[in-house]
C-alpha angles and dihedrals in degrees: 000000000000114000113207114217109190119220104203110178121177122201118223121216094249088030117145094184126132094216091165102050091043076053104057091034085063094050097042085046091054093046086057098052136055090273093098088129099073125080107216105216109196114208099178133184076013119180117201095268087054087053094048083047095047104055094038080055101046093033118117105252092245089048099045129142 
């Protein structure tokens, strides 16, 4: 069974984050270890209404929003 973990980054106006990078370092990371089993979604530059619509999408049926 595969888990999915969400990765919901938000850039600030004045942000100096690599989001995307951090972003691709974490799933490399993952593909490297014995994690195989989770499936990273990324929801980036996410406003509150990607987040609701993310995990309704990405929510088990019996678990959705």
């Amino acid at each position: 069974m595969t888990v999915k973990a969400l990765f919901v980054a938000a850039y600030p106006d004045d942000s100096k984050l690599q989001l995307d990078e951090e972003f691709h370092a974490i799933q490399e990371a993952m593909q490297m270890s014995a994690h195989r089993g989770i499936e990273l979604v990324p929801v980036l530059a996410a406003r509150s209404d990607d987040l609701l619509q993310a995990l309704s999408q990405h929510s088990p049926p019996d678990r959705a929003l």
